[in-house]
C-alpha positions in Angstrom: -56.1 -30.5 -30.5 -57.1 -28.3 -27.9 -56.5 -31.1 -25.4 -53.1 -31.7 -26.7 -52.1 -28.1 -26.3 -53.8 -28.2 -22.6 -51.7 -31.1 -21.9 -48.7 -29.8 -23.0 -49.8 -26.2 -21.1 -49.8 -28.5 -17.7 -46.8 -30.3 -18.4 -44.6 -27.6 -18.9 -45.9 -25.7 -16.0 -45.3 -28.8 -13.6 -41.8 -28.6 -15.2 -41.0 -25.1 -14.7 -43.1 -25.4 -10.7 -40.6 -28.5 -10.4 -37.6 -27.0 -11.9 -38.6 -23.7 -9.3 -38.6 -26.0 -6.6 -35.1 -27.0 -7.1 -33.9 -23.5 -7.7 -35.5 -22.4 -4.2 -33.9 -25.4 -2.7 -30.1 -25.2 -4.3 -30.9 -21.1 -2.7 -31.6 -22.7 0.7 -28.4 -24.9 0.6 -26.3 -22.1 -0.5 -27.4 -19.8 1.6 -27.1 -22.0 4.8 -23.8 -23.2 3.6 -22.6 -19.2 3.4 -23.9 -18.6 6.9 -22.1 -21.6 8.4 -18.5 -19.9 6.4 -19.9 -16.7 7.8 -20.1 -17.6 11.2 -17.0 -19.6 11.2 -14.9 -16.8 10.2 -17.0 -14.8 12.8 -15.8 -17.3 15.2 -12.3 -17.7 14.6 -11.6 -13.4 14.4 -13.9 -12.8 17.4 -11.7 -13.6 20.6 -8.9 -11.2 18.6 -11.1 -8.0 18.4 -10.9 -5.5 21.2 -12.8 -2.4 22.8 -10.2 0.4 22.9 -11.9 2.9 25.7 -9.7 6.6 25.7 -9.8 9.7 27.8 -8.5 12.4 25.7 -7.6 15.7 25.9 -9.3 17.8 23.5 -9.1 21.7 23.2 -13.0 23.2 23.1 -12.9 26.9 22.8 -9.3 27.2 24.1 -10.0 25.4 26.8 -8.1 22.0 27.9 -11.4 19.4 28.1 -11.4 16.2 28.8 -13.6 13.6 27.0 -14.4 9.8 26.4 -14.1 8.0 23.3 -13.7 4.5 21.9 -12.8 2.6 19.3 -11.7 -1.1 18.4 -8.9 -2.8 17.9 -6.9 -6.2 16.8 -4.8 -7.9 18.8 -1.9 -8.8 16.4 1.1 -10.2 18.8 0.7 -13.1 21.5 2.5 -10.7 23.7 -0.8 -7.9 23.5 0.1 -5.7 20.7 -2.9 -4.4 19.6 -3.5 -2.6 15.8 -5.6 0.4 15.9 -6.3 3.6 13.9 -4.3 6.6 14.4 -8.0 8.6 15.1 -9.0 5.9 17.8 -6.2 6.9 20.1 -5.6 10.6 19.4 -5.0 12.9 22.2 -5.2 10.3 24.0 -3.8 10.2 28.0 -5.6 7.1 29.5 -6.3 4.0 27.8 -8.4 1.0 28.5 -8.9 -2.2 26.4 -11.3 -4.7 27.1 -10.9 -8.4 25.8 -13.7 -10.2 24.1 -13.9 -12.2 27.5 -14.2 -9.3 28.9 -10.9 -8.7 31.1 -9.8 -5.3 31.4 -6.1 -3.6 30.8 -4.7 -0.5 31.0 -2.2 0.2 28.6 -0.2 2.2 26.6 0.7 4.1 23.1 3.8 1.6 22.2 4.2 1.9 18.0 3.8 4.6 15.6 4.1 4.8 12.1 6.5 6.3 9.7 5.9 8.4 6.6 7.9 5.8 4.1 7.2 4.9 0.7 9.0 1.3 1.0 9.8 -0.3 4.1 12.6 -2.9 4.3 12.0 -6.1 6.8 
């Protein structure tokens, strides 16, 4: 008897070390399969996202001063539009945007945004 129950002890551990096995490796294959998507997505928004350098113009105890800041950016238009936060280019006088390939622009505030609850377009 107690060699039936050892037997039956071993055999469901060699079931559940099997069945482990094939849990760790289905874990494998989904997680290389997820960093594959990952990086493909990486990939395809990567040459769209820019460096938005700014010199702005901030007030520091009443005084005019001027400082560096940066910030990122999406390029959303063949033509170089470029979305941004409102905070990235604040006071700002000078701006500089550098490519993923790194070429360099100067360039200027050209949209804005409206306080509107519904937009027509």
């Amino acid at each position: 008897m107690r060699s039936v129950r050892n037997g039956l002890i071993a055999l469901l551990l060699g079931v559940g070390s099997t069945l482990a096995q094939a849990d760790a490796g289905l874990a494998a294959e989904v997680a290389a399969a997820t960093q594959a998507r990952m990086q493909a997505a990486r990939d395809a928004v990567l040459p769209y996202v820019v460096s938005i350098f700014v010199v702005r113009e901030d007030a520091v105890q009443g005084r005019a001063e001027l400082r560096v800041s940066a910030g990122s950016g999406t390029i959303i238009s063949r033509d170089g539009h470029v979305a941004t936060n409102a905070h990235v280019t604040e006071n700002g006088k000078r701006f500089r945007v550098v490519l993923a390939d790194r070429r360099v622009f100067h360039s200027r505030i050209s949209l804005a945004k409206i306080s509107c609850k519904r937009v027509t377009w």
